[in-house]
C-alpha positions in Angstrom: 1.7 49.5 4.8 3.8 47.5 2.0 2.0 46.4 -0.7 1.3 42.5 -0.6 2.7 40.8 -3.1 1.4 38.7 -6.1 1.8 34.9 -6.7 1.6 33.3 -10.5 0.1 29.6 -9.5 1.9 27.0 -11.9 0.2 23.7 -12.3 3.2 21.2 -12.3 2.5 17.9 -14.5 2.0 19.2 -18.5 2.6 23.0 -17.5 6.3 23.1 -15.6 6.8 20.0 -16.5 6.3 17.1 -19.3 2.8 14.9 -19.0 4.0 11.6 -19.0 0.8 10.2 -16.8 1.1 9.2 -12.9 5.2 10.6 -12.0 5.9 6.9 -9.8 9.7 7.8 -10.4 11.8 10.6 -10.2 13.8 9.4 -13.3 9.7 10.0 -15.3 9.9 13.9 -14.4 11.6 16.4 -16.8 11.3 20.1 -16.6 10.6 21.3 -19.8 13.5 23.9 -21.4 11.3 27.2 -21.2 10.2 26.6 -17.1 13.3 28.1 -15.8 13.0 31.1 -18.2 9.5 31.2 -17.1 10.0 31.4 -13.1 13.0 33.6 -13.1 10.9 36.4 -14.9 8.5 35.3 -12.2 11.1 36.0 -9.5 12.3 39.2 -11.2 9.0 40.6 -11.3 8.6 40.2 -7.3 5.8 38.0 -7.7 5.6 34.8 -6.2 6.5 31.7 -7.5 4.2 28.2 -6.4 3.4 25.1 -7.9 -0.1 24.1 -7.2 -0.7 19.8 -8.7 -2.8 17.5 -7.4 -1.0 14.5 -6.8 -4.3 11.5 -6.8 -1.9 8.8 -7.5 -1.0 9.1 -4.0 -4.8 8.2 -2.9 -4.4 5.3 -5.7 -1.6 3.5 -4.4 0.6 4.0 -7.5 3.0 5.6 -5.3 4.0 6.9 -1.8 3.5 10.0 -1.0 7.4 10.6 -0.1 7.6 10.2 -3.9 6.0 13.4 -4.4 8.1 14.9 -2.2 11.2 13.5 -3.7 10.4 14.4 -7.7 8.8 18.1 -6.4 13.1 18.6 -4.7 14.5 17.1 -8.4 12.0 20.3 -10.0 13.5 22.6 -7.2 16.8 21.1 -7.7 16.8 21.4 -11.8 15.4 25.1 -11.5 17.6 26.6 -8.7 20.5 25.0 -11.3 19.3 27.6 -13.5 19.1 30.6 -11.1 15.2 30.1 -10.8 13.5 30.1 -7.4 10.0 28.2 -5.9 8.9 29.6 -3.4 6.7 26.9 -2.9 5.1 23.9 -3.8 1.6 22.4 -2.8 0.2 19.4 -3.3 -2.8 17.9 -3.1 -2.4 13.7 -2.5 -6.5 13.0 -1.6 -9.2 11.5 -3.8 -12.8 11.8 -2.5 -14.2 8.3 -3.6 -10.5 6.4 -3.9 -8.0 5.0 -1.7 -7.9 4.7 2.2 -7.4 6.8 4.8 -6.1 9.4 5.5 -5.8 9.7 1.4 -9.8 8.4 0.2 -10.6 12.4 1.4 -13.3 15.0 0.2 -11.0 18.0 0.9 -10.5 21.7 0.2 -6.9 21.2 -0.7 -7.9 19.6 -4.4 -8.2 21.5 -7.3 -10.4 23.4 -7.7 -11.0 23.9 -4.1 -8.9 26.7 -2.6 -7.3 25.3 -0.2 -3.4 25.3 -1.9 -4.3 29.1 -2.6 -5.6 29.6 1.3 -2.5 27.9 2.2 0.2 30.1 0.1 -2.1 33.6 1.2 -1.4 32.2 5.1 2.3 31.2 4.4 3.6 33.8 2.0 1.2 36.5 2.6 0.1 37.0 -1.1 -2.7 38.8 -2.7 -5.1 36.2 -4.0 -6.9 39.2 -5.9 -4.3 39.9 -8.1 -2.8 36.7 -8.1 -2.9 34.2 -11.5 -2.9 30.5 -12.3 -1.6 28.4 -15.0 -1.9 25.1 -16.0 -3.4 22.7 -18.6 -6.1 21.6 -17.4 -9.9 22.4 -16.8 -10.0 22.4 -13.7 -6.9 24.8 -13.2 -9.4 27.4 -15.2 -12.2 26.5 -12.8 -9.8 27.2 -9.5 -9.3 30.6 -11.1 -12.8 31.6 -12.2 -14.0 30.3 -8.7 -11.9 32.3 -6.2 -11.2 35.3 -8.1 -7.9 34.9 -9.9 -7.3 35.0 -13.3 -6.0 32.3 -15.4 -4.0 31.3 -18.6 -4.6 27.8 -20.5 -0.9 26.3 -21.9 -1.0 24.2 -25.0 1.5 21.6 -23.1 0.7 18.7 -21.6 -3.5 18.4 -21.5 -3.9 21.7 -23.1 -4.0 21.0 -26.6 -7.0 18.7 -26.4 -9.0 20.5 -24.2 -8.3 23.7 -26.6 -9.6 21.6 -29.1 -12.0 19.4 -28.1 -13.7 20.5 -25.0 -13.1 24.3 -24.1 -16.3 25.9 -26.2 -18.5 23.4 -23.3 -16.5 24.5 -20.0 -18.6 26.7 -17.4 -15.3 29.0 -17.4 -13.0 30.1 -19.7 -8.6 31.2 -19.4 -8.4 34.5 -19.8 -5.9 33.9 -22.0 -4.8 31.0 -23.7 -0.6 30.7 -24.9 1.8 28.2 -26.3 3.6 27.4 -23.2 4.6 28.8 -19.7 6.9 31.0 -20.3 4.1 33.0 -23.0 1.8 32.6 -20.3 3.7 34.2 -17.8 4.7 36.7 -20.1 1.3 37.3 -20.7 0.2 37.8 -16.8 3.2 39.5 -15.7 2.4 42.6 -18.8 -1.1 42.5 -17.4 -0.3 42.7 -13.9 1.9 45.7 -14.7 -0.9 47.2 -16.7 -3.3 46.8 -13.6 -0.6 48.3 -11.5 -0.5 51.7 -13.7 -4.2 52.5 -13.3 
C-alpha cells in the first residue's frame, strides 16, 4: 500500500503572508518574497502544501466572508505566478462569543481545534503523524503539540514578540523556531527526511 503522504500546515496572515491586521481588502494582502521559494520546495519534496488561518473578522463583521475567498485566490494566484502550488486552503470564519449566526460558533474548525487538519487528512489523504505546522502564533504551536504534529515558530508577522515576550510562559513549545518560512520549511522538510531514513 503507497505510503500516505505528508502535509507542512502554513498559517497564512504574518507566516505566508505580511501582518497587516484584519485583510478587509484584497489590495491589504502581499505575499512575502521568500513564500514561493518556500512552497515549491514544499511541492518538490511530495509533501503537501495547505494554508491553515483563522479568518474571525468574518464573525466580526469587518468583512464578508466572500472576501476571504477572494484574497486566499490573489495568494493562489501570486504563487502559481511563481511555479508554486496550494493544494489547499482552510479557513476558519467563526468566533465562539462574537458575531451572529451561523459565524458567533464554538467550533472544531478554529485553531487550535483540529478540525482544518481533520479536514485536509479526509480530502487529501495525508498523514497527520508526520505532518508539520507553521505559523506565528501561539496558538499555531498549541494545534501542533495537541494533535501530534510538530511545529516551527517564524519570526514574521506575530512571531517576534511572542519569541520575546511571551514564549518562556506557553504550555507548549515550536520545535524549532526560524527566521521566516522558507527556514522553517527548510527545517521540517531535513527532518522529515531524517525520520524517513530510520
Amino acid at each position: 500500500m503507497p505510503e500516505k503522504p505528508f502535509a507542512v500546515f502554513m498559517d497564512r496572515d504574518g507566516t505566508v503572508c505580511e501582518e497587516v491586521g484584519y485583510v478587509n481588502h484584497p489590495s491589504r494582502c502581499h505575499v512575502f518574497p521568500f513564500s514561493a521559494d518556500a512552497v515549491r520546495a514544499i511541492n518538490r519534496a511530495g509533501a503537501k502544501a495547505v494554508i491553515i488561518s483563522n479568518q474571525a473578522g468574518v464573525a466580526r463583521g469587518y468583512f464578508p466572508e466572500s472576501l476571504v475567498v477572494e484574497v486566499n485566490e490573489k495568494i493562489v494566484r501570486a504563487l502559481k505566478s511563481r511555479r508554486a502550488h496550494l493544494d489547499a486552503i482552510y479557513y476558519c470564519p467563526h468566533h465562539p462569543d462574537i458575531g451572529k449566526p451561523p459565524y458567533r460558533l464554538n467550533c472544531e474548525c478554529r485553531k487550535p481545534g483540529r478540525g482544518m487538519l481533520d479536514r485536509a487528512e479526509r480530502e487529501l489523504g495525508v498523514d497527520l503523524s508526520r505532518s508539520y505546522i507553521i505559523g506565528d502564533r501561539r496558538s499555531d504551536i498549541e494545534m501542533a503539540a495537541l494533535h501530534g504534529l510538530r511545529s516551527a515558530l517564524v519570526m514574521t508577522g506575530y512571531g517576534r514578540g511572542e519569541f520575546e515576550y511571551h514564549l518562556p510562559q506557553w504550555e507548549f513549545q515550536p520545535d524549532w523556531v526560524c527566521p521566516n518560512l522558507l527556514q522553517a520549511v527548510r527545517k521540517v522538510l531535513a527532518h522529515s527526511r531524517r525520520e524517513h531514513c530510520k
